[in-house]
MARSEGU-107985 format. One line per field, with one value per atom (N, C-alpha, C, O, CB): x, y, z; atom name; residue number from 1. Coordinates in steps of 0.1 Angstrom, whole numbers, plus 5000, padded with zeros to 4 digits. Glycine has a CB too. Example, Ala and Ser with C-alpha at 12.3 -4.5 7.8 and 13.67 -1.06 7.14 Angstrom:
xx (5132_5123_5132_5142_5113_5128_5137_5129_5134_5141)
yy (4943_4955_4967_4967_4955_4978_4989_5000_5011_4994)
zz (5078_5078_5078_5085_5090_5071_5071_5079_5080_5057)
at (N_CA_C_O_CB_N_CA_C_O_CB)
i (1_1_1_1_1_2_2_2_2_2)
# end
This chain:
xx (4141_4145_4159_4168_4145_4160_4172_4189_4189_4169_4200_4208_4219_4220_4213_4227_4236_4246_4245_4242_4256_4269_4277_4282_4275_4278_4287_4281_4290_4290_4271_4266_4269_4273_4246_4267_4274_4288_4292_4273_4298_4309_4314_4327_4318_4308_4311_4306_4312_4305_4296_4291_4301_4308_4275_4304_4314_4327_4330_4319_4334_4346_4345_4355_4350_4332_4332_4331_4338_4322_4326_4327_4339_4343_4322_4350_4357_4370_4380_4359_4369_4378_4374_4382_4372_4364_4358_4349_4349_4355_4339_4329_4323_4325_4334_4315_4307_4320_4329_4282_4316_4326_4326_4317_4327_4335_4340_4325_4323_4357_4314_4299_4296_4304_4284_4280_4274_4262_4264_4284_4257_4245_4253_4262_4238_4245_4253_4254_4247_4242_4263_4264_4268_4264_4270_4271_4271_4283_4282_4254_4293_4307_4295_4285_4323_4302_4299_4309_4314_4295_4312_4324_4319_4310_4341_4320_4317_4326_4333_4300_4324_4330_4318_4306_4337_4326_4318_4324_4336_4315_4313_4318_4312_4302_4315_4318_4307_4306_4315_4318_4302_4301_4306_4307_4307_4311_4322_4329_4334_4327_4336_4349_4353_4344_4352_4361_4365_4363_4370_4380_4353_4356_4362_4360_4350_4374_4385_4376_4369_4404_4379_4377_4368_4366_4380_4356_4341_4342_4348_4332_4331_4328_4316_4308_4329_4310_4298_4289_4294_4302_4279_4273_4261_4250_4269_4264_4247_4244_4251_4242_4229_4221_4207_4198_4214_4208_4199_4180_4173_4207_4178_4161_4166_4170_4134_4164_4165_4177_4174_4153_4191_4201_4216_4215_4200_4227_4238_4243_4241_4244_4247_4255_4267_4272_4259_4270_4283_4292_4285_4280_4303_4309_4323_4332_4306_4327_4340_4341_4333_4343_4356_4363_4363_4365_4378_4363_4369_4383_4387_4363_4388_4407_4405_4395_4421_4417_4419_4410_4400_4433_4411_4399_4387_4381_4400_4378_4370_4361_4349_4365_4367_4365_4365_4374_4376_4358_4352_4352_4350_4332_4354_4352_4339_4341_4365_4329_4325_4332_4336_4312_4331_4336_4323_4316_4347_4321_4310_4313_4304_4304_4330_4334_4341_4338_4325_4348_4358_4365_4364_4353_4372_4378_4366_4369_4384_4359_4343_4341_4337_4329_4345_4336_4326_4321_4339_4317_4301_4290_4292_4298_4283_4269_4257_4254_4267_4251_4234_4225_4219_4224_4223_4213_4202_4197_4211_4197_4185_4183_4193_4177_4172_4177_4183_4182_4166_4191_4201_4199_4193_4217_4202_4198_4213_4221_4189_4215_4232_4233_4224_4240_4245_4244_4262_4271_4239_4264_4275_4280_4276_4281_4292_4296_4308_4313_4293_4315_4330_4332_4343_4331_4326_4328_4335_4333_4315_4348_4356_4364_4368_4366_4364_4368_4385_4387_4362_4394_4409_4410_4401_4417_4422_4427_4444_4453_4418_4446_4457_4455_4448_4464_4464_4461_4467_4476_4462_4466_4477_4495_4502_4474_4496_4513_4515_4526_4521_4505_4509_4511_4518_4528_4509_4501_4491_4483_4497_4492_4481_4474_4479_4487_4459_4450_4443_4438_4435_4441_4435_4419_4418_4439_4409_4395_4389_4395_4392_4380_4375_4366_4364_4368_4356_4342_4330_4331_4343_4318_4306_4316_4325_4276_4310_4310_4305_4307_4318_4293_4283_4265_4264_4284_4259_4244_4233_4229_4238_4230_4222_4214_4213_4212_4208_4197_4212_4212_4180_4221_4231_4241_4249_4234_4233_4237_4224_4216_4250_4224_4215_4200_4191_4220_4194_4182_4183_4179_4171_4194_4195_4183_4173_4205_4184_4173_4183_4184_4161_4190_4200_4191_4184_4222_4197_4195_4201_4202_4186_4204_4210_4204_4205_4230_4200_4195_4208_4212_4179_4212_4226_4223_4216_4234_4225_4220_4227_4237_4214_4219_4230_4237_4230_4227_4250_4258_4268_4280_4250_4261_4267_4276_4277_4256_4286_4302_4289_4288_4327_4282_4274_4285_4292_4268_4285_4290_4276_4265_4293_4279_4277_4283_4291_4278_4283_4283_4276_4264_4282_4280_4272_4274_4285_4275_4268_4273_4266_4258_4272_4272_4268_4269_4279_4271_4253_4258_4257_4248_4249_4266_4268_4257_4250_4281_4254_4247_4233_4224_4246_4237_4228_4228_4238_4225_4218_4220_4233_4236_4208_4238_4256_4253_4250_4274_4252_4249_4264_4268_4236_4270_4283_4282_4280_4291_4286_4280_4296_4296_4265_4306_4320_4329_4339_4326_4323_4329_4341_4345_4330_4349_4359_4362_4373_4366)
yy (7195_7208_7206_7203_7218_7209_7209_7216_7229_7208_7211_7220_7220_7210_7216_7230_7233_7224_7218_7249_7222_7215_7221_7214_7216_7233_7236_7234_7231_7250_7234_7230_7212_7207_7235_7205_7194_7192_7188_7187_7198_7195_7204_7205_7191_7213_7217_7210_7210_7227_7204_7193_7184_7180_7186_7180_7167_7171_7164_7164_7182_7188_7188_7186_7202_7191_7189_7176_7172_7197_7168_7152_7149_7144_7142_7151_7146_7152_7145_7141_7162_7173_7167_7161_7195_7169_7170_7163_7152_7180_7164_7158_7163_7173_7141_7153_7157_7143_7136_7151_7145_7138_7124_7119_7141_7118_7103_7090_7079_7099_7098_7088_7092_7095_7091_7092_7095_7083_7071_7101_7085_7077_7058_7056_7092_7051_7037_7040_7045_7021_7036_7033_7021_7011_7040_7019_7005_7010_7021_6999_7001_7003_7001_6994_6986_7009_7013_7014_7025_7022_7006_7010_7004_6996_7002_7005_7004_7013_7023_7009_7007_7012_7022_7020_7000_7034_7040_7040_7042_7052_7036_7034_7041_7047_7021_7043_7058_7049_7050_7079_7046_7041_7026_7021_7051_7018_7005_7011_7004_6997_7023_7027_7029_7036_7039_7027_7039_7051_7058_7041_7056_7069_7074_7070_7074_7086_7084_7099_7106_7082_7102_7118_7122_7133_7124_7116_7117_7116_7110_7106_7128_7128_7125_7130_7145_7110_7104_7107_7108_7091_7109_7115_7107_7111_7129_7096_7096_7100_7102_7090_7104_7114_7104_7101_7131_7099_7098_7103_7113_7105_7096_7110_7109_7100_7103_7124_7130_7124_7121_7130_7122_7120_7128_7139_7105_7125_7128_7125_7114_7123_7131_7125_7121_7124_7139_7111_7102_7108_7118_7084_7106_7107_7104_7102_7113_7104_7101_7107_7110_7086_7106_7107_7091_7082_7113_7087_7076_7082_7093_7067_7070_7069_7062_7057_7057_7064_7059_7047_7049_7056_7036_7026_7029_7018_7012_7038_7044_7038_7037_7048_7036_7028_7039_7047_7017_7040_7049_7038_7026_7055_7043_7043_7056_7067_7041_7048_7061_7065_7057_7059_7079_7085_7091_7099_7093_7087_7097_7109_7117_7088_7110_7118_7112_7101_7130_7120_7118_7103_7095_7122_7100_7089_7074_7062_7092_7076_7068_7068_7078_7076_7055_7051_7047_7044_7042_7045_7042_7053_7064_7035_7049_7052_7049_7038_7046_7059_7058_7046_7049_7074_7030_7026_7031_7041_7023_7026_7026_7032_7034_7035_7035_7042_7057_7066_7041_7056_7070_7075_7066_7068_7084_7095_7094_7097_7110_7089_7093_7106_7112_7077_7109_7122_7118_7118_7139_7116_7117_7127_7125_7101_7137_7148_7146_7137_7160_7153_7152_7171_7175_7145_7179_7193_7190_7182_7202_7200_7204_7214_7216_7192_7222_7234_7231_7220_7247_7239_7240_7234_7236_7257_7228_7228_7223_7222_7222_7218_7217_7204_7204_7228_7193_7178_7175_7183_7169_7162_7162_7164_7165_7150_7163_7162_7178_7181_7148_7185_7201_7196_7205_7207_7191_7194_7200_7198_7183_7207_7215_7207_7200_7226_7208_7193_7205_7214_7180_7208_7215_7215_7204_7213_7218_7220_7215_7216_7232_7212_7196_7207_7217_7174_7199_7203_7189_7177_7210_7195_7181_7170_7173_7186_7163_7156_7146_7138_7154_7144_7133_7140_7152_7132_7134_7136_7140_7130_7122_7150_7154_7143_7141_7164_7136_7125_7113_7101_7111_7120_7117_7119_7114_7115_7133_7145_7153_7151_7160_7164_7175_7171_7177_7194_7159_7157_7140_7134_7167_7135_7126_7114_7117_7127_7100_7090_7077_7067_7092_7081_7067_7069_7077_7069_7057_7049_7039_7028_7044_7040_7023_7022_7032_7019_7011_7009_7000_6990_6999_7010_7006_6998_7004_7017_6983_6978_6974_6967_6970_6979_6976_6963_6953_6984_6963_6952_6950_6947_6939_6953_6944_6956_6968_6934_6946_6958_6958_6948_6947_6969_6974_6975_6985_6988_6971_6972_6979_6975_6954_6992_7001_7003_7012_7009_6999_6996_7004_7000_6985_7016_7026_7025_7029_7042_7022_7023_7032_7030_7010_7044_7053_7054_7050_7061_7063_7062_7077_7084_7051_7080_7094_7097_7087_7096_7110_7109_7117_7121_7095_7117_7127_7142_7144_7122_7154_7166_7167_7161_7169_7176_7178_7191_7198_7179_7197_7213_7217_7212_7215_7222_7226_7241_7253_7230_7235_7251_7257_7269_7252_7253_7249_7264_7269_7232_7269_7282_7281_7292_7292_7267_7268_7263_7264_7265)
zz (2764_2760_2753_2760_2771_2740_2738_2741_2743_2730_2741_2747_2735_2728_2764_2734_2722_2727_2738_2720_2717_2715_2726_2735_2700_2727_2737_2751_2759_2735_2756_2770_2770_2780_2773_2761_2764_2767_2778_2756_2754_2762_2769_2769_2755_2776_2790_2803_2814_2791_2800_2811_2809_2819_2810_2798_2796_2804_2814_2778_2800_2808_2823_2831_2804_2827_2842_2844_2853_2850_2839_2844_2846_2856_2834_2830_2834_2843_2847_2826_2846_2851_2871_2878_2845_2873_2886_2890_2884_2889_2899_2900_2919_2925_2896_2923_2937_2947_2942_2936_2962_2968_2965_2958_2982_2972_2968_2970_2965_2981_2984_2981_2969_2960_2992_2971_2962_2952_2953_2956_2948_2940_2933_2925_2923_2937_2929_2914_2905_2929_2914_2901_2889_2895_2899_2880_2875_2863_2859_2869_2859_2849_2836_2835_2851_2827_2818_2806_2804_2822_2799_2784_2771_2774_2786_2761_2743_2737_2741_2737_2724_2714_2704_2702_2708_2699_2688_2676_2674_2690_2666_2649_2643_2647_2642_2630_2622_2608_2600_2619_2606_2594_2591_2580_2586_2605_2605_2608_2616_2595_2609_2612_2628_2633_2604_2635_2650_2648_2640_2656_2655_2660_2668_2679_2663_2666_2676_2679_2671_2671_2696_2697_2698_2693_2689_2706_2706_2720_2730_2697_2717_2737_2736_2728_2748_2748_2749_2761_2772_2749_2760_2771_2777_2773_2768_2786_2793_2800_2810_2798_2798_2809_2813_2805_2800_2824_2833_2834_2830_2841_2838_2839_2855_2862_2834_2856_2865_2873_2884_2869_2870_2876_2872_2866_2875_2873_2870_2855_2849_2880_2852_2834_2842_2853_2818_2827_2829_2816_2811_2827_2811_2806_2800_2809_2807_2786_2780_2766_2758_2779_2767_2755_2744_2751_2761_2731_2728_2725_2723_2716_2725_2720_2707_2703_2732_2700_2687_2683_2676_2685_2687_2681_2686_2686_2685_2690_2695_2707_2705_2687_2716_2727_2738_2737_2729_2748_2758_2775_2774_2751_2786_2795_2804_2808_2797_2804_2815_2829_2837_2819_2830_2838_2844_2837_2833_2859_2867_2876_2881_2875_2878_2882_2898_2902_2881_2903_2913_2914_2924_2926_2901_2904_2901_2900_2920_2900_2900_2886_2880_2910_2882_2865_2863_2874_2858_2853_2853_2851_2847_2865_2854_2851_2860_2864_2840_2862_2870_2863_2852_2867_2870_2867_2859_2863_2875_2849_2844_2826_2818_2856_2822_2811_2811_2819_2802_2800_2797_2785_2779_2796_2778_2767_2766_2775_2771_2753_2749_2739_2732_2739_2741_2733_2728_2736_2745_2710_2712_2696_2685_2715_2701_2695_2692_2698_2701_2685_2679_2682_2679_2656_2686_2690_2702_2711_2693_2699_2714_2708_2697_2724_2726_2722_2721_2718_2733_2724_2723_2739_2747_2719_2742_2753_2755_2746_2760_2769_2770_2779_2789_2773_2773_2780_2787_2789_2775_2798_2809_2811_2820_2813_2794_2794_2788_2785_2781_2788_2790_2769_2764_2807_2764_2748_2749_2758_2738_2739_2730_2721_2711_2722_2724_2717_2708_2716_2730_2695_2689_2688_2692_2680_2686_2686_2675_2664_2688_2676_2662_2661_2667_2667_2647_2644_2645_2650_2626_2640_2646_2629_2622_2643_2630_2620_2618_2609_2618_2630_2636_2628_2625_2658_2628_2624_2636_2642_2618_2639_2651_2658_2670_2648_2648_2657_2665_2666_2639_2668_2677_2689_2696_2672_2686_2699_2703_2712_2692_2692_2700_2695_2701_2694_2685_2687_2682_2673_2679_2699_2697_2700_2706_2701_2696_2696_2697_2690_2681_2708_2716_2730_2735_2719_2732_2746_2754_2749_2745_2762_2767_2781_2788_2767_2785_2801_2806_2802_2804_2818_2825_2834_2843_2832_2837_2847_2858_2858_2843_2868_2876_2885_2885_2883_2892_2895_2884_2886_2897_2870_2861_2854_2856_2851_2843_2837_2824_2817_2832_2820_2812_2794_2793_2820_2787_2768_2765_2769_2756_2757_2750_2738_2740_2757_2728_2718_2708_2706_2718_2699_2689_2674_2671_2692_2667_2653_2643_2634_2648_2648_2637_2624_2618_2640_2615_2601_2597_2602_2591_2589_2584_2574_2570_2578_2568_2559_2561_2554_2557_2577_2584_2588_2595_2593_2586_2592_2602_2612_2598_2596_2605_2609_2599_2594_2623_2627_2630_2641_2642_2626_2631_2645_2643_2614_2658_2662_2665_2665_2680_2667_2672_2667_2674_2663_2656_2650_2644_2640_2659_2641_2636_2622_2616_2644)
at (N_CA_C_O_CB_N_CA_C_O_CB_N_CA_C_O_CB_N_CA_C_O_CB_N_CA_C_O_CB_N_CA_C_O_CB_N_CA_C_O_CB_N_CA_C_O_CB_N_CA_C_O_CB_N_CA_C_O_CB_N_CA_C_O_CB_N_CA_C_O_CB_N_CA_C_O_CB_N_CA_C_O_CB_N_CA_C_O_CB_N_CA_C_O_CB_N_CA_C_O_CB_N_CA_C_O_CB_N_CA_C_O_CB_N_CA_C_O_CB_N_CA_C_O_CB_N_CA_C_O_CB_N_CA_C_O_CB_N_CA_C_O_CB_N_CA_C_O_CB_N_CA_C_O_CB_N_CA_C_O_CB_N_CA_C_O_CB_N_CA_C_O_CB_N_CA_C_O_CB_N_CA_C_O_CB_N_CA_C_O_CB_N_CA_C_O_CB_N_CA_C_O_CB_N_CA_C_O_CB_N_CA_C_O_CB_N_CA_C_O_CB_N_CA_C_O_CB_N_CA_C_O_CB_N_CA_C_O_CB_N_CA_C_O_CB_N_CA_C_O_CB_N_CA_C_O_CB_N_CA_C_O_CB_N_CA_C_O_CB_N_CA_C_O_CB_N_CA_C_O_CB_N_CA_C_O_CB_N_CA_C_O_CB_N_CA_C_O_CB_N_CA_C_O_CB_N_CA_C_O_CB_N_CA_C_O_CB_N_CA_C_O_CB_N_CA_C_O_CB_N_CA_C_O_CB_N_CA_C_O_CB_N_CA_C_O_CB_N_CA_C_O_CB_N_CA_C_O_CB_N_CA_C_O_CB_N_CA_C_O_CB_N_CA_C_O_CB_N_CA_C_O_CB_N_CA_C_O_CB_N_CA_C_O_CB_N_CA_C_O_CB_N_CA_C_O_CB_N_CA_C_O_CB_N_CA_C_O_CB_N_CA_C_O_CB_N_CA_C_O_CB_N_CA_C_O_CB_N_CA_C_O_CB_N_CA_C_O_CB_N_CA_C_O_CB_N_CA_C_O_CB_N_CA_C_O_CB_N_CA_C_O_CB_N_CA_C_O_CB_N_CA_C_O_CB_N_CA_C_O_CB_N_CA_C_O_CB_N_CA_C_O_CB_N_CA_C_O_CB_N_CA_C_O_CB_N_CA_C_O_CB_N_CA_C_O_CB_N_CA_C_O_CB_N_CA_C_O_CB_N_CA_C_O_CB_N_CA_C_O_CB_N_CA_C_O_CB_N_CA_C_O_CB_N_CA_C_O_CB_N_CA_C_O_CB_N_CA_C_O_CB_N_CA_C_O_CB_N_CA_C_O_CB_N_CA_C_O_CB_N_CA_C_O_CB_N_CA_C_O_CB_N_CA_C_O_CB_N_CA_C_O_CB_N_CA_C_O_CB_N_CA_C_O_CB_N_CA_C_O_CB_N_CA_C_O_CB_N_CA_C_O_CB_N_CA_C_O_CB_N_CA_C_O_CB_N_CA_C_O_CB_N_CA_C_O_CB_N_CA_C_O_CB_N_CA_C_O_CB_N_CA_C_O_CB_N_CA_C_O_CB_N_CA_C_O_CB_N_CA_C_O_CB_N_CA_C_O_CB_N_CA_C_O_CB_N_CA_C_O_CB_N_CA_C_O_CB_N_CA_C_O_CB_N_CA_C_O_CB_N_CA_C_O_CB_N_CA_C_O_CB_N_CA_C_O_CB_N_CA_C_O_CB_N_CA_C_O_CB_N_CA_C_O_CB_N_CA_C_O_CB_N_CA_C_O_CB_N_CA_C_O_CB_N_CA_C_O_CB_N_CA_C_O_CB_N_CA_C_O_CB_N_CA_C_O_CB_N_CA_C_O_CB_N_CA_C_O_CB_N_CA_C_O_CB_N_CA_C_O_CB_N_CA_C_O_CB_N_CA_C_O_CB_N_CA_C_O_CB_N_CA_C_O_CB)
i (1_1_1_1_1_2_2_2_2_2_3_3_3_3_3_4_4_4_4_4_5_5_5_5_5_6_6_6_6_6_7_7_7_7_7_8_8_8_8_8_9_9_9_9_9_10_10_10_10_10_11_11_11_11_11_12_12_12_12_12_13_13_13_13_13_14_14_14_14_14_15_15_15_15_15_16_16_16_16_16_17_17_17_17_17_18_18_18_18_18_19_19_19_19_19_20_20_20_20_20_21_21_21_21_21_22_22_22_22_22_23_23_23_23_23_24_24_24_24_24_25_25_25_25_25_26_26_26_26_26_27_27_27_27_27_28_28_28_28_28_29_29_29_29_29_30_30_30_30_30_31_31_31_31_31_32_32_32_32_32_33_33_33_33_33_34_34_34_34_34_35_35_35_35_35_36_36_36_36_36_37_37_37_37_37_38_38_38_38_38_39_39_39_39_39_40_40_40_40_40_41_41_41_41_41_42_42_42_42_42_43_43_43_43_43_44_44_44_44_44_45_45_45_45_45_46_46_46_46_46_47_47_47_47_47_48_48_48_48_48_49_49_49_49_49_50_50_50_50_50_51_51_51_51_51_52_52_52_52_52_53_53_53_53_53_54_54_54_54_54_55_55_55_55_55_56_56_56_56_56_57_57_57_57_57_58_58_58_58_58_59_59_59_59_59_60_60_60_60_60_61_61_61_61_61_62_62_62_62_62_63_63_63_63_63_64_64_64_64_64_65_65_65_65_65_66_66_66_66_66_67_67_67_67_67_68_68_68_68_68_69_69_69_69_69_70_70_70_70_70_71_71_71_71_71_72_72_72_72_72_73_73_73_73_73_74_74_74_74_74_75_75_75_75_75_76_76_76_76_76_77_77_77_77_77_78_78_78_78_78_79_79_79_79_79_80_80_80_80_80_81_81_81_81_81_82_82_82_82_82_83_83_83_83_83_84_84_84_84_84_85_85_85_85_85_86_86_86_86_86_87_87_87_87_87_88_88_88_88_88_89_89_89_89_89_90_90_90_90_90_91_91_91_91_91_92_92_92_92_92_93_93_93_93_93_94_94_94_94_94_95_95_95_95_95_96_96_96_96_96_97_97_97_97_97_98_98_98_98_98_99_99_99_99_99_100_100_100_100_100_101_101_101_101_101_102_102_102_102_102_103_103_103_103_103_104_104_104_104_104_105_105_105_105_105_106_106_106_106_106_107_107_107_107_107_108_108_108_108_108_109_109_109_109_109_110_110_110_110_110_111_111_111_111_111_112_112_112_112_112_113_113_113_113_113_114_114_114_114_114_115_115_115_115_115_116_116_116_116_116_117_117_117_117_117_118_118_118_118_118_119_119_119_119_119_120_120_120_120_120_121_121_121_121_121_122_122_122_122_122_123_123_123_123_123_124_124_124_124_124_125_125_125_125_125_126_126_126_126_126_127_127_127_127_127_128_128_128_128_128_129_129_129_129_129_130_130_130_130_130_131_131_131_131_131_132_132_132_132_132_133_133_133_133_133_134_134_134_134_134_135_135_135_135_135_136_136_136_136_136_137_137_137_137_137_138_138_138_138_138_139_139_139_139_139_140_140_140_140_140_141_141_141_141_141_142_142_142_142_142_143_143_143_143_143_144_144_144_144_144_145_145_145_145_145_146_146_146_146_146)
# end
């Protein structure tokens, strides 16, 4: 079923904001880089989803490099295959040093978020690379309003 840009990075914000207590389901490290064309994508929030488990999540930083975040302090990802979902939509906020981070638009191709056709099988034990090389050029749904 598909879900709008904004129910992702709201799931994304709760990943990375919070999460369930310090147990919880194994998980396996998870990090890559995202490229759009050859280039870094800086500022992309990455999303794996599980069948039938927890999403993982991140931001990239300037060379567009991501850590997953499963929540409470706990990096990685749920074994097995994942449904990636990755967007350049965010809303306004305010960052740990109390800056003001302004609110982006998509600027990614849907068959990469909302009717996306990624994958990666997280396996577990092991430090999982995730590695995306996106190409532009594709349907851009902007839902972000700005």
């Amino acid at each position: 079923m598909p879900h709008s840009i904004e129910t992702w990075c709201l799931l994304c914000s709760l990943l990375i904001l919070g999460g369930c207590g310090p147990g919880g389901p194994e998980i396996a490290s998870v990090e890559g880089t995202v490229t759009m064309d050859g280039k870094p994508l800086a500022n992309a929030t990455v999303v794996f989803s599980p069948m039938g488990g927890r999403p993982a999540g991140a931001r990239t930083d300037q060379d567009g490099h991501y850590v997953l975040n499963f929540g409470s302090g706990r990096k990685g990802a749920m074994p097995g295959i994942n449904k990636i979902r990755i967007t350049t939509v965010s809303e306004a906020f305010v960052d740990e040093d109390g800056k003001k981070v302004p609110g982006s638009r998509e600027t990614i191709p849907v068959e990469y978020n909302q009717s996306s056709t990624l994958e990666f099988d997280v396996k577990a034990g092991e430090k999982n690379l995730a590695d995306f090389n996106l190409k532009s050029g594709g349907k851009v749904i902007d839902q972000s309003g700005y």
